[in-house]
C-alpha positions in Angstrom: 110.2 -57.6 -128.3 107.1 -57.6 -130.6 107.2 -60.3 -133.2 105.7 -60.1 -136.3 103.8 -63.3 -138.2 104.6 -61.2 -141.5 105.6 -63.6 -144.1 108.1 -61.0 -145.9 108.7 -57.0 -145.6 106.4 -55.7 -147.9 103.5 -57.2 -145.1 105.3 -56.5 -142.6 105.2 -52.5 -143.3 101.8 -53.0 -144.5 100.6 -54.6 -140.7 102.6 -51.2 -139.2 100.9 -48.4 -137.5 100.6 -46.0 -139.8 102.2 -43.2 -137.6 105.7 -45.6 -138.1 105.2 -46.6 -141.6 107.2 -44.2 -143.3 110.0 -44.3 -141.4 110.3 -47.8 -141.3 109.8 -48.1 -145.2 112.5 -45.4 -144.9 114.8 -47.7 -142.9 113.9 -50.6 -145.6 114.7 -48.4 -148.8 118.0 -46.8 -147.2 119.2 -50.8 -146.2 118.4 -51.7 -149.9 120.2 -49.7 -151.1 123.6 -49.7 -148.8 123.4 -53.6 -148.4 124.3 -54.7 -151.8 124.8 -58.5 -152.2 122.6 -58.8 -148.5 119.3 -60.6 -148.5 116.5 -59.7 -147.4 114.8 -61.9 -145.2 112.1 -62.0 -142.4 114.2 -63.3 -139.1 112.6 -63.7 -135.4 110.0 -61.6 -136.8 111.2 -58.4 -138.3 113.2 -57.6 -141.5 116.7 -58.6 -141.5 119.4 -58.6 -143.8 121.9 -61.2 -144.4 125.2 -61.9 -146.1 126.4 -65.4 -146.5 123.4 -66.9 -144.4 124.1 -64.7 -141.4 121.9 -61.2 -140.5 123.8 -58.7 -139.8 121.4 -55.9 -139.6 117.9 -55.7 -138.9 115.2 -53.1 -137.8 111.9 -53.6 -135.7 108.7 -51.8 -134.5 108.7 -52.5 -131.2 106.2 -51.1 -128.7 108.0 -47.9 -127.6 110.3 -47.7 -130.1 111.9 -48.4 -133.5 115.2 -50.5 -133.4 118.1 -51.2 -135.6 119.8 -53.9 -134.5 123.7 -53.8 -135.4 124.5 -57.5 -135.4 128.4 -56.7 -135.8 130.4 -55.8 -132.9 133.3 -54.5 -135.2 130.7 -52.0 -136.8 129.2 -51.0 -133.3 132.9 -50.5 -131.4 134.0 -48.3 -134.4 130.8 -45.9 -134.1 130.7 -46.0 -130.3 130.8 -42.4 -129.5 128.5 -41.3 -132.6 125.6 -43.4 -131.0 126.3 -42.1 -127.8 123.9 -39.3 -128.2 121.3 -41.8 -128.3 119.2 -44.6 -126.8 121.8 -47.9 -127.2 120.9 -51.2 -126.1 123.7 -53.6 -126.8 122.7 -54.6 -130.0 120.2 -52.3 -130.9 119.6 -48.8 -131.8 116.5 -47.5 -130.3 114.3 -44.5 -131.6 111.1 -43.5 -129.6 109.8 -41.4 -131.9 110.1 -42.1 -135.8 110.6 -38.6 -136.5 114.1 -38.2 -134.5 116.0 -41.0 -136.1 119.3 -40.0 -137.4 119.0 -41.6 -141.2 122.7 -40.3 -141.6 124.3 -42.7 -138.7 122.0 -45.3 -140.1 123.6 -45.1 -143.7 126.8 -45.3 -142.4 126.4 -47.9 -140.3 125.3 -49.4 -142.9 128.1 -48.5 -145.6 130.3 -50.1 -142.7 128.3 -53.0 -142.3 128.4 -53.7 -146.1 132.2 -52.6 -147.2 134.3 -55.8 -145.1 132.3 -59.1 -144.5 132.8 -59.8 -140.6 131.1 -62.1 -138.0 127.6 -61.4 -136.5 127.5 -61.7 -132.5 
């Protein structure tokens, strides 16, 4: 994993190549907005957000991909056959190529994430 020495998000998308930028200020601006009452933190390097002290979602530029790592087990076993389609780690949601991430399983993952508190793995 790459690790970022960003101090918060907004450096964090600054320091990112610009060919990722927008979809990772994408991925920020959609987990805004779904994650109401989550905080926005910088964890192990990327952006993270967490409810009640614990991240339960977080996203990364990685090397040969973009992740979104889906901290909740609950969330991933009820979406397991919609990620099927793609590249699943067993956290993590991978995307090689910014254009081809599916924003709509993203936002609800997400909504499911934020509508019942559970316990990060």
């Amino acid at each position: 994993m790459v690790r970022s020495s960003a101090q918060d998000v907004d450096q964090y998308l600054a320091e990112a190549p610009e060919a990722r930028r927008e979809a990772l200020t994408k991925l920020r601006a959609l987990c805004l907005e779904e994650l109401s009452g989550f905080r926005e933190v910088m964890a192990y390097g990327m952006p993270a957000y967490e409810r009640e002290g614990e991240s339960e979602i977080a996203f990364a530029d990685q090397k040969q991909y973009i992740s979104i790592y889906l901290l909740r087990t609950d969330v991933r076993d009820a979406f397991a056959d919609r990620p099927a389609s793609h590249d699943m780690g067993k956290g993590c949601l991978r995307f090689r190529r910014p254009q081809k991430i599916d924003f709509e399983l993203v936002r609800d993952l997400l909504r499911a994430t934020a509508a019942t508190p559970g316990t990060p793995c």
